[in-house]
LUMTORLO-329954 format. One line per 3 residues: for each residue x, y, z of N, C-alpha, C. Coordinates in Angstrom, 1 decimal, padded with zeros to 4 digits, always signed. Layout:
X:Y:Z:X:Y:Z:X:Y:Z  ...
% end
This chain:
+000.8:-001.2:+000.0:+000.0:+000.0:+000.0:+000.9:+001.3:+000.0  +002.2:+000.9:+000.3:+002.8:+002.5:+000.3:+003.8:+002.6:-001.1  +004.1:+001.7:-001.3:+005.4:+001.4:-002.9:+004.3:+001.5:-004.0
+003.2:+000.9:-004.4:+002.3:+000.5:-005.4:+002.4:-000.7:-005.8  +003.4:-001.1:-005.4:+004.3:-002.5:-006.1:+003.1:-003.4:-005.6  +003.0:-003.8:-007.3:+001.8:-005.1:-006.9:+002.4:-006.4:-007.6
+001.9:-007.4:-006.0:+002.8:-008.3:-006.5:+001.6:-009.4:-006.8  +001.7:-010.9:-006.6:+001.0:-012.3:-005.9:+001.0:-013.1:-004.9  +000.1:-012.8:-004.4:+000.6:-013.4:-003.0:+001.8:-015.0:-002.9
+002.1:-015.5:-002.1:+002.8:-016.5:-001.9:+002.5:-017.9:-002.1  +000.8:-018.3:-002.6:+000.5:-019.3:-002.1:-000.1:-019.5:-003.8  -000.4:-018.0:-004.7:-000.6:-017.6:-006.0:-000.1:-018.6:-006.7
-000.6:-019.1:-007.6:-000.3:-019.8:-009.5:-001.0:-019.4:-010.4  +000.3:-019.2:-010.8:-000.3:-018.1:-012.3:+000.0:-019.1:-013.2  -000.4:-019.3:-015.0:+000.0:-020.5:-015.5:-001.0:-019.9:-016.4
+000.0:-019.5:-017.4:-000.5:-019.0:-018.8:-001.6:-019.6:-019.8  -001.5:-021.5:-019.3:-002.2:-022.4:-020.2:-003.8:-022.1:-019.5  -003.7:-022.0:-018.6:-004.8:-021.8:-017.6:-005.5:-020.8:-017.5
-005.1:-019.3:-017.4:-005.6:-018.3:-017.6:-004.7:-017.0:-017.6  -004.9:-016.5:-018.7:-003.5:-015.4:-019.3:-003.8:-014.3:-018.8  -004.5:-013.9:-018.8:-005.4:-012.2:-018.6:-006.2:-012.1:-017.1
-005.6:-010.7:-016.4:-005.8:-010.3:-015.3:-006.5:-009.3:-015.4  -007.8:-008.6:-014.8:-008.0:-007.4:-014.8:-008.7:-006.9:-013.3  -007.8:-005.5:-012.7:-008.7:-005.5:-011.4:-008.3:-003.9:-011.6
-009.1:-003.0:-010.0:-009.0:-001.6:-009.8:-008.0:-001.4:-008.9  -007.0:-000.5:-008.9:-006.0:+000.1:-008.0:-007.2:+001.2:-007.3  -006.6:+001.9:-006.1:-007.3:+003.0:-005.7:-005.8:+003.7:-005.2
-005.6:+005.0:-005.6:-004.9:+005.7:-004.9:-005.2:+006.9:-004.3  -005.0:+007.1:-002.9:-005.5:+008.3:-001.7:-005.0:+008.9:-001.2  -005.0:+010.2:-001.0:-003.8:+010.8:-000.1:-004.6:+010.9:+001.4
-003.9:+012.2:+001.8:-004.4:+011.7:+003.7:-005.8:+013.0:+003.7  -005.8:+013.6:+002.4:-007.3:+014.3:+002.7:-008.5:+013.5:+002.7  -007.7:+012.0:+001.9:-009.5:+011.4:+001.2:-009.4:+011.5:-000.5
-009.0:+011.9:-000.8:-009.0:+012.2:-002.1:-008.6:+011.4:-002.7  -009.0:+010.6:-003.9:-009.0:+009.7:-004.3:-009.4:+009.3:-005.7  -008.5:+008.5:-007.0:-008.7:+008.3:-007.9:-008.2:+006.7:-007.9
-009.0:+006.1:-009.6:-009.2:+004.8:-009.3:-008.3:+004.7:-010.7  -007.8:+003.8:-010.8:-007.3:+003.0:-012.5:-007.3:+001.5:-012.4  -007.7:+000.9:-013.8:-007.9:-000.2:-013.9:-006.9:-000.6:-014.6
-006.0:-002.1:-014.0:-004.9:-002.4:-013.8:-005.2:-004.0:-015.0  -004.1:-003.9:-016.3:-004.2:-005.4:-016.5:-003.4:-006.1:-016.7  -003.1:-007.1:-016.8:-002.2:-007.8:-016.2:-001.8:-009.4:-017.3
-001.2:-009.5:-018.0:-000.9:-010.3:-019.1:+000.1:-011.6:-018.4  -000.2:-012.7:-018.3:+000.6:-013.2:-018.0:+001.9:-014.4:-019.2  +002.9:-014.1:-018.5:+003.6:-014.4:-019.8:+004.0:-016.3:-019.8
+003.7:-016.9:-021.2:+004.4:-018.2:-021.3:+005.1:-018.7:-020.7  +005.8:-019.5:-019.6:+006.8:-020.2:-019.4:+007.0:-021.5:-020.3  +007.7:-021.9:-021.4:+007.5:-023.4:-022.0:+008.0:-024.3:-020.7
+007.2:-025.2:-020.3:+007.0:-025.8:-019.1:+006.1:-027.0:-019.6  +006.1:-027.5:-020.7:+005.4:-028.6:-021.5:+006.3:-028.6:-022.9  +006.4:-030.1:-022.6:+007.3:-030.7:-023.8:+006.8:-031.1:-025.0
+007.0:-030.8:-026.6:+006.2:-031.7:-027.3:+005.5:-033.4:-027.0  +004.7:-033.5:-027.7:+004.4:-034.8:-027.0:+003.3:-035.5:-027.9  +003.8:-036.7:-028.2:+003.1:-037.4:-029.4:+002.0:-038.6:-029.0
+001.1:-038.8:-029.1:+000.1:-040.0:-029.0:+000.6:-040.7:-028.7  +001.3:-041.5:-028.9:+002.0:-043.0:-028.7:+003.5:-043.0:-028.6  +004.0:-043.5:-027.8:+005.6:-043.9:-027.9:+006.0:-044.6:-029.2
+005.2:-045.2:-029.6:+005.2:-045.8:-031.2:+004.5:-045.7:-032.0  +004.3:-045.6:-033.1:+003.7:-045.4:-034.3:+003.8:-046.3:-034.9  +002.7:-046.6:-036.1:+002.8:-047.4:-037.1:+002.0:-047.0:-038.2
+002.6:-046.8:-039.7:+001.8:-046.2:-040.7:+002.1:-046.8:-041.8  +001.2:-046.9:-043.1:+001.7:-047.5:-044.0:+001.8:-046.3:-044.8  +003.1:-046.2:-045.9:+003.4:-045.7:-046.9:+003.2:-046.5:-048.5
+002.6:-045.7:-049.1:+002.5:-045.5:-050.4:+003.5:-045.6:-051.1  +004.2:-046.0:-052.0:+005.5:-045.3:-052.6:+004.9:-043.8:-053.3  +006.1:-043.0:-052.8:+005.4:-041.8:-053.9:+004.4:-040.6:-053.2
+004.0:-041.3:-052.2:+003.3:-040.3:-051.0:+003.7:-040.2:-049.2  +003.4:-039.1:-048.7:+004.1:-039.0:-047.8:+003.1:-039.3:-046.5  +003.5:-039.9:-045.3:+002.9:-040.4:-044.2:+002.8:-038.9:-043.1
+002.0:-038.7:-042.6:+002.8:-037.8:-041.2:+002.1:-038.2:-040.0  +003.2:-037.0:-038.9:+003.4:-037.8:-037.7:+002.8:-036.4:-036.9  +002.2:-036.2:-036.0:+001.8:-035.4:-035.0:+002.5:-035.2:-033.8
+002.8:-034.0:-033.3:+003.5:-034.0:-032.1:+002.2:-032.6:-031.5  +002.4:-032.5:-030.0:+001.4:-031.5:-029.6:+001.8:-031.1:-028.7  +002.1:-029.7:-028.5:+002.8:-029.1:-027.4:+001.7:-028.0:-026.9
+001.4:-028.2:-025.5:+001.0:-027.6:-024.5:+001.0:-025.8:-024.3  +002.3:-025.9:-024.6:+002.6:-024.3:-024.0:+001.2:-023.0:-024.6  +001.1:-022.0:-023.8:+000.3:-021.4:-024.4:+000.5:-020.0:-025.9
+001.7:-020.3:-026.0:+002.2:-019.1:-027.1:+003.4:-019.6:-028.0  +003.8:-018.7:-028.9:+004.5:-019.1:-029.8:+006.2:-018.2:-029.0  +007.3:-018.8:-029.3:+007.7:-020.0:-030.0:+007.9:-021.1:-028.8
+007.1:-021.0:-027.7:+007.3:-022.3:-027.0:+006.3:-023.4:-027.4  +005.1:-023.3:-027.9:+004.5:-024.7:-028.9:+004.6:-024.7:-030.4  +005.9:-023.9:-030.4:+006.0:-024.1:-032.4:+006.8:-025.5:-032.4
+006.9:-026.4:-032.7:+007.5:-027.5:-033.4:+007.9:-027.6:-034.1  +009.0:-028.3:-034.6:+010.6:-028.9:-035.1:+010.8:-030.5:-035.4  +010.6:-030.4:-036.6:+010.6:-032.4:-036.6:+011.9:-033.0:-037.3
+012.5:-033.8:-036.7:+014.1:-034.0:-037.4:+014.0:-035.8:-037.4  +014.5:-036.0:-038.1:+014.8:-038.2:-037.9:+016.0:-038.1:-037.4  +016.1:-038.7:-036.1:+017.1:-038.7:-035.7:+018.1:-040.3:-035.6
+017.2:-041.3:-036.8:+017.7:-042.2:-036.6:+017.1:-042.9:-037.8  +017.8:-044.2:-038.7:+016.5:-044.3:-039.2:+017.1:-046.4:-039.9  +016.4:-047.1:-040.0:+016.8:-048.4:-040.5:+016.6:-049.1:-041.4
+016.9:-049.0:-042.8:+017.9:-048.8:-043.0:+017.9:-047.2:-043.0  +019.3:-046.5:-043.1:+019.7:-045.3:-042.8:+019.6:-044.6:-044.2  +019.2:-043.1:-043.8:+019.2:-042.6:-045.2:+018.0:-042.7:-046.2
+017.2:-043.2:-045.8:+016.1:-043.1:-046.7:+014.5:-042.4:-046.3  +014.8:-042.1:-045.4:+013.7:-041.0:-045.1:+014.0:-039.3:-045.2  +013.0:-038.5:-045.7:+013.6:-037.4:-045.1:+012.0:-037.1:-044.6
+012.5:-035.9:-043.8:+011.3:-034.9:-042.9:+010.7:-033.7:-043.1  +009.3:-033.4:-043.6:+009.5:-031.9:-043.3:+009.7:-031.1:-042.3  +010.4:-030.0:-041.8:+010.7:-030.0:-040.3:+009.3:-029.5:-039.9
+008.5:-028.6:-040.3:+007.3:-028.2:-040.1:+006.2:-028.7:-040.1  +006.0:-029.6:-041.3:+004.7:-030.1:-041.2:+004.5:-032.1:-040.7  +005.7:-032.5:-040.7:+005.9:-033.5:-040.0:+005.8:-034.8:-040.7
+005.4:-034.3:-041.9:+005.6:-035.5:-043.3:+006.6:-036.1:-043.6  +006.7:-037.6:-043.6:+007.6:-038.1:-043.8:+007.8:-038.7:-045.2  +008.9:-038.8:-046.3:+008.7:-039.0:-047.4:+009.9:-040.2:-047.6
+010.0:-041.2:-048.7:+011.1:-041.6:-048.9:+011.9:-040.7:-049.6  +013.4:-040.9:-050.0:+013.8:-040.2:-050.7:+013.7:-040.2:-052.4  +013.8:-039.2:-053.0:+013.5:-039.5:-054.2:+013.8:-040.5:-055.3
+014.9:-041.0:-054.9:+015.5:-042.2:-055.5:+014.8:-043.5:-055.6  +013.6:-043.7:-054.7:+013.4:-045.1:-054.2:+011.7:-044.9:-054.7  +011.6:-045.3:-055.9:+010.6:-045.4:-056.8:+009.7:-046.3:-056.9
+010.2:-048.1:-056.6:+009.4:-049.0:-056.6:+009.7:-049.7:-055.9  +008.6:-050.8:-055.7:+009.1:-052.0:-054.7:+010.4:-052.8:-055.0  +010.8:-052.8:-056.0:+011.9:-053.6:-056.6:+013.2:-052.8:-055.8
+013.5:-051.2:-055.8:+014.1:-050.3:-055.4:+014.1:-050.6:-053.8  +013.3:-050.8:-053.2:+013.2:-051.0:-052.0:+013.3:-052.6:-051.7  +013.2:-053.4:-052.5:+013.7:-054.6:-051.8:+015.5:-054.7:-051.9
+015.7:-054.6:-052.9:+017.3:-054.3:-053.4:+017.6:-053.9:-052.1  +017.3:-052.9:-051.4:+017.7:-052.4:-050.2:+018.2:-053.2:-049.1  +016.5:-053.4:-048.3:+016.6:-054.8:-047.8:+017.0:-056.1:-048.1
+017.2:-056.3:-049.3:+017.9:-057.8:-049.2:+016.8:-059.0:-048.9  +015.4:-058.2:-048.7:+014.5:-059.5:-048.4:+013.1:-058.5:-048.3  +012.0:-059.7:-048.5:+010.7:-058.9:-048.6:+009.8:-058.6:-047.6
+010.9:-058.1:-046.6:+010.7:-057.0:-044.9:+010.6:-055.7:-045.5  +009.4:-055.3:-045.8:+009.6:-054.0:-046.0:+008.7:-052.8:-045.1  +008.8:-053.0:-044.2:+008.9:-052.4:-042.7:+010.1:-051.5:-041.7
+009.9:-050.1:-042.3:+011.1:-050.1:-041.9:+011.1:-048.8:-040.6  +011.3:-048.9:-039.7:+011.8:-047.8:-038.5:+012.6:-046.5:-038.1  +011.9:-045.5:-038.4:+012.3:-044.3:-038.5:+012.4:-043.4:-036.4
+013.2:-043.1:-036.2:+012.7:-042.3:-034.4:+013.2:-040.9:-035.1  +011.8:-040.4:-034.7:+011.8:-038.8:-035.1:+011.7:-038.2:-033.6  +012.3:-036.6:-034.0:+012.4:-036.1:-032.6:+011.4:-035.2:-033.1
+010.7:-034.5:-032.0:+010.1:-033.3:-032.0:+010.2:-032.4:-031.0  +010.9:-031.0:-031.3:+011.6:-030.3:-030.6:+010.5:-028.7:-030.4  +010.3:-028.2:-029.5:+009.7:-027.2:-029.3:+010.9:-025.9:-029.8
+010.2:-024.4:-029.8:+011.3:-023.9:-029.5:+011.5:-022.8:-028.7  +011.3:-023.4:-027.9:+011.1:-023.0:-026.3:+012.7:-022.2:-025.8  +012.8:-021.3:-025.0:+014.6:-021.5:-024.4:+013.9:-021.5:-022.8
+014.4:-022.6:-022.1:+015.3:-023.6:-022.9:+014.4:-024.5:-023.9  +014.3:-025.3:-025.0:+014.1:-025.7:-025.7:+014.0:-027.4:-025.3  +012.2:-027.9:-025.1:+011.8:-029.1:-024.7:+011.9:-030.2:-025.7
+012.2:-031.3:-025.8:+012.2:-032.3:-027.2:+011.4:-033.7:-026.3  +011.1:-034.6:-027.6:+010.5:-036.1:-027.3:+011.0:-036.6:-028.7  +011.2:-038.1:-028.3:+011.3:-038.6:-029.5:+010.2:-039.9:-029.4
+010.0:-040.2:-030.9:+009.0:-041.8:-031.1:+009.4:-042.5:-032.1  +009.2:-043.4:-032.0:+009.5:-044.6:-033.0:+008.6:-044.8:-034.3  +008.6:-044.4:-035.0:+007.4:-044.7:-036.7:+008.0:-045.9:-037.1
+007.2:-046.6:-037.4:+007.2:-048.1:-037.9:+006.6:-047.5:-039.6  +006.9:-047.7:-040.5:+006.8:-047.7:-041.9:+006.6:-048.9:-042.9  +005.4:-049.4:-042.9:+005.0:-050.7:-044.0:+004.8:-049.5:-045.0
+006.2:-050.0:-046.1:+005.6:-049.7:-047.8:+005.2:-050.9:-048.4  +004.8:-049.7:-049.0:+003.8:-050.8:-050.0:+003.8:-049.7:-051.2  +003.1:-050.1:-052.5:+002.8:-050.1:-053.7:+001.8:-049.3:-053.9
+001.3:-048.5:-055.0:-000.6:-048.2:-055.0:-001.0:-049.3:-055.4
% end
């Protein structure tokens, strides 16, 4: 009451996912009584405090040759860039034959690998199942990630 300094009390949680916007009346008085009011508001800011986060620890999808599969990641936070998302393959079996879009989370073979014949040559046998772990990275600072396992049956149209 004598600084203005307005704080939250101690026992207070604020949590942007929850509710962002504050609005209340200050009163300020001097010692005649006199008195004016202002209305105070109060924005609360993001903490990224939620990691991306995908449906399942595993995946499984079938690909098309020629068309692309995608993968969903869902981050929490209430603002940008702490639930913007980032999709990278951070691993893949056999290696080298997937790429990502980082944004939209589409997974594609590479352009090279046209038919089934193309893809068994690969494998060496007719397992054509193949395991990609994608990460999905927020871009939060500090910056939250998850990774999941895609399982990939191609197939033919």
């Amino acid at each position: 009451s004598d600084s203005g300094i307005i704080y939250t009390q101690p026992w207070a949680s604020l949590d942007a996912e929850v509710k962002s916007k504050y609005n209340f009346y200050v009163k300020a008085e001097d010692t005649e009584g006199k008195y004016s009011l202002a209305e105070v508001f109060v924005t609360i800011m993001d903490l990224n405090d939620h990691p991306p986060a995908f449906n399942e620890n595993s995946l499984e999808k079938t690909m098309v040759i020629g068309a692309p599969v995608k993968i969903e990641a869902i981050d929490e936070d209430a603002e940008e860039p702490n639930n913007v998302i980032e999709y990278s393959i951070m691993k893949s079996d056999p290696d080298n034959i997937f790429d990502i879009d980082a944004e939209t989370g589409e997974i594609k073979l590479k352009p090279y690998i046209k038919s089934m014949d193309i893809v068994q040559n690969i494998t060496n046998h007719k397992d054509c199942t193949w395991s990609v772990v994608v990460q999905a990275k927020d871009r939060g600072s500090p910056s939250f990630s998850t990774t999941t396992v895609v399982k990939i049956d191609i197939t033919e149209a």
